[in-house]
C-alpha positions as CSV (number, residue, x, y, z in Angstrom):
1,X,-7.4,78.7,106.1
2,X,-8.5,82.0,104.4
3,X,-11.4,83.0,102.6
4,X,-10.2,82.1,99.2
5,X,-10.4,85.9,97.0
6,X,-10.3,85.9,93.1
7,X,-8.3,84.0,90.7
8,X,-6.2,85.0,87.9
9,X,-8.5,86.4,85.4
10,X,-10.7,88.3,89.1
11,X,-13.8,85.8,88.9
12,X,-14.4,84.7,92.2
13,X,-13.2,81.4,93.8
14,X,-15.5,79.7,95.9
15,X,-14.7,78.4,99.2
16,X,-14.3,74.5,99.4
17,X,-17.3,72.9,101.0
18,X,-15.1,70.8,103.4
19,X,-11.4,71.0,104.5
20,X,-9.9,68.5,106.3
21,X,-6.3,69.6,107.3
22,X,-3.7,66.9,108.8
23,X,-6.5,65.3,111.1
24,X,-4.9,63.2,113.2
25,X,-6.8,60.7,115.6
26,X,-5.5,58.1,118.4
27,X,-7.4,55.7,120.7
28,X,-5.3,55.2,123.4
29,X,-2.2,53.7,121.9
30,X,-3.9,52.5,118.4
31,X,-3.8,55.3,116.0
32,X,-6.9,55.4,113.4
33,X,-5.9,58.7,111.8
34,X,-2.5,60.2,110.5
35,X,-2.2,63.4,109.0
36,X,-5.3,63.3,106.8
37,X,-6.2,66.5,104.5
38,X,-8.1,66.6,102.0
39,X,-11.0,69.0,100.5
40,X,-14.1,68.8,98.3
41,X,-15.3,71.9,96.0
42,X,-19.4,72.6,96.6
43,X,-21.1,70.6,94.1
44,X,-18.4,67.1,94.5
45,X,-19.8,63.7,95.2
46,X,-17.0,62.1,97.0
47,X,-17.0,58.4,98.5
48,X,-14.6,57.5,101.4
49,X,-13.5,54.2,100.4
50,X,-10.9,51.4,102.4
51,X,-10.4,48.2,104.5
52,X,-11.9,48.1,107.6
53,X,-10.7,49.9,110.4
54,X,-8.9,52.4,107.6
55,X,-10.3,55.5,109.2
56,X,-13.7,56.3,107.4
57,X,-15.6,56.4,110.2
58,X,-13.4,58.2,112.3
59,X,-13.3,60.8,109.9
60,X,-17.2,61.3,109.2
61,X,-17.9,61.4,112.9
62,X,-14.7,64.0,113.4
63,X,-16.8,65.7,110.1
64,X,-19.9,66.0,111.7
65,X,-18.7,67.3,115.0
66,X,-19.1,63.8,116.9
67,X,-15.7,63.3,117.6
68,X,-12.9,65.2,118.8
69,X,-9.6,64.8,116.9
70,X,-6.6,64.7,119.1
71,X,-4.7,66.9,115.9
72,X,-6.1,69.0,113.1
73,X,-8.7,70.9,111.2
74,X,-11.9,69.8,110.2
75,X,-14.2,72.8,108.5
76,X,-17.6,72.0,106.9
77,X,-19.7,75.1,105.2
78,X,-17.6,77.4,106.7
79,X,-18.0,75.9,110.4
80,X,-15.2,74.6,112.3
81,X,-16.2,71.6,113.3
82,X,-14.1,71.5,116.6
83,X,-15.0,75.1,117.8
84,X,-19.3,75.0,117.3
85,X,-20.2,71.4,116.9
86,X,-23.5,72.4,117.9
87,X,-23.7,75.0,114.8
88,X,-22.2,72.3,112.3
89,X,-24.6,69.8,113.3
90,X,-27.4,72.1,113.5
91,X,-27.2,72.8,108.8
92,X,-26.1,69.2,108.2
93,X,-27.2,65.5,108.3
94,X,-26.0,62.4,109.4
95,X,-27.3,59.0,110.1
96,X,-24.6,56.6,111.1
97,X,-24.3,53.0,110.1
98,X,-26.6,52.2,113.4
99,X,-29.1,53.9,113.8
100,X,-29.9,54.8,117.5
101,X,-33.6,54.0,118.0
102,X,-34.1,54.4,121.7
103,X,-36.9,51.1,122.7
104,X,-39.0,53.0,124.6
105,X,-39.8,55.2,121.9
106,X,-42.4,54.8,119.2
107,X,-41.2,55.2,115.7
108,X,-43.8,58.6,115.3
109,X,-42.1,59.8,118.5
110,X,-38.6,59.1,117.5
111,X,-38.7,60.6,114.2
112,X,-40.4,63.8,115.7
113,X,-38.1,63.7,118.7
114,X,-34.9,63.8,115.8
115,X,-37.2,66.6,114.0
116,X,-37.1,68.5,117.0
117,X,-33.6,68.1,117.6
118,X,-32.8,70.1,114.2
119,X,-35.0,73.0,115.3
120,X,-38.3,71.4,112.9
121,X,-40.9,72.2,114.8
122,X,-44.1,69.9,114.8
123,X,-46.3,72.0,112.9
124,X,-43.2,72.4,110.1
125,X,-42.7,68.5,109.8
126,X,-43.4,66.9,106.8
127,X,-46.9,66.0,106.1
128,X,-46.3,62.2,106.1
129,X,-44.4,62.1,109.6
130,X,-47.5,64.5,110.9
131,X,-49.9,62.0,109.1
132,X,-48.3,58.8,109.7
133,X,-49.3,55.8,111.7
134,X,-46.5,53.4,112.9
135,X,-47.1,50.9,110.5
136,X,-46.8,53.0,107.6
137,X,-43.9,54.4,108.7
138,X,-42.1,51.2,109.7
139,X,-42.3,50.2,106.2
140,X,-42.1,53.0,104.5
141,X,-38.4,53.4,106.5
142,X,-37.6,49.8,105.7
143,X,-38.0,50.4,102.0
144,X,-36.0,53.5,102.6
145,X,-33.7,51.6,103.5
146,X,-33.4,48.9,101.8
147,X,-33.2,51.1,98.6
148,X,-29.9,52.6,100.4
149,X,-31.4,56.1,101.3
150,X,-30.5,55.6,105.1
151,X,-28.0,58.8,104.7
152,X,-31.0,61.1,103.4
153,X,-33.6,60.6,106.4
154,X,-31.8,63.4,108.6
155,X,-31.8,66.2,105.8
156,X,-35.4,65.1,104.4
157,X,-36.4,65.3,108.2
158,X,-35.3,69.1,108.4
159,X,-36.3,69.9,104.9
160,X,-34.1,70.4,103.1
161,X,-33.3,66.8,101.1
């Protein structure tokens, strides 16, 4: 997958903002992926749509550098999501369809544990996570939420969403 150069008339092309190149992904003998490629130009809003069990989630977590596939190329930004996970994961987002709060945990300390994970450190974070007691922040999530935003807490968290 090269860089793309210029097109016909020499203005430049820009790189796609995700490849996926005949990602192929078994679980033992049940095979959840077959030969998927596909890319999406910077500035695309696209929606995987399908059945359950068609793959989506297979392919978002292979996308964010969660999951291995067992054939294939998977390149997000630039980064091969394969050979630096922790790079990929480190410039993107991603809040799965469960979120993982661990019970011991606080929602304050959770939040600024995540924040930490993305490099944020605690005198960066956003003013309400600084400022927030649990109750506020409870709700204010739950509203979040409930308005369908669950996919925007990770990039809002390290600033850039």
């Amino acid at each position: 997958m090269d860089a793309p150069g210029p097109d016909r008339s020499g203005q430049a092309v820009r790189a796609p903002a995700i490849v996926v190149d005949n990602l192929t992904k078994w679980y033992g003998p049940r095979r959840a992926l077959k030969d998927l490629s596909f890319s999406v130009q910077p500035g695309e809003v696209v929606g995987l749509l399908g059945p359950n069990g068609s793959g989506k989630t297979t392919t978002l977590r292979i996308l964010t550098g969660y999951l291995r596939p067992t054939s294939g190329k998977a390149l997000v930004g630039g980064v091969d999501a394969l050979e630096d996970p922790v790079r990929l994961r480190s410039q993107i987002g991603y809040v799965p369809e469960e979120i993982p709060l661990y019970n011991h945990m606080r929602v304050v300390e959770f939040l600024t544990f995540m924040a930490e994970l993305k490099g944020l450190a605690p005198a960066r974070a956003p003013a309400p996570l600084r400022q927030a007691s649990r109750r506020r922040l409870v709700r204010a999530l739950w509203r979040w939420r409930q308005a369908g935003h669950g996919l925007a807490l990770a990039p809002a968290l390290h600033g850039s969403g």
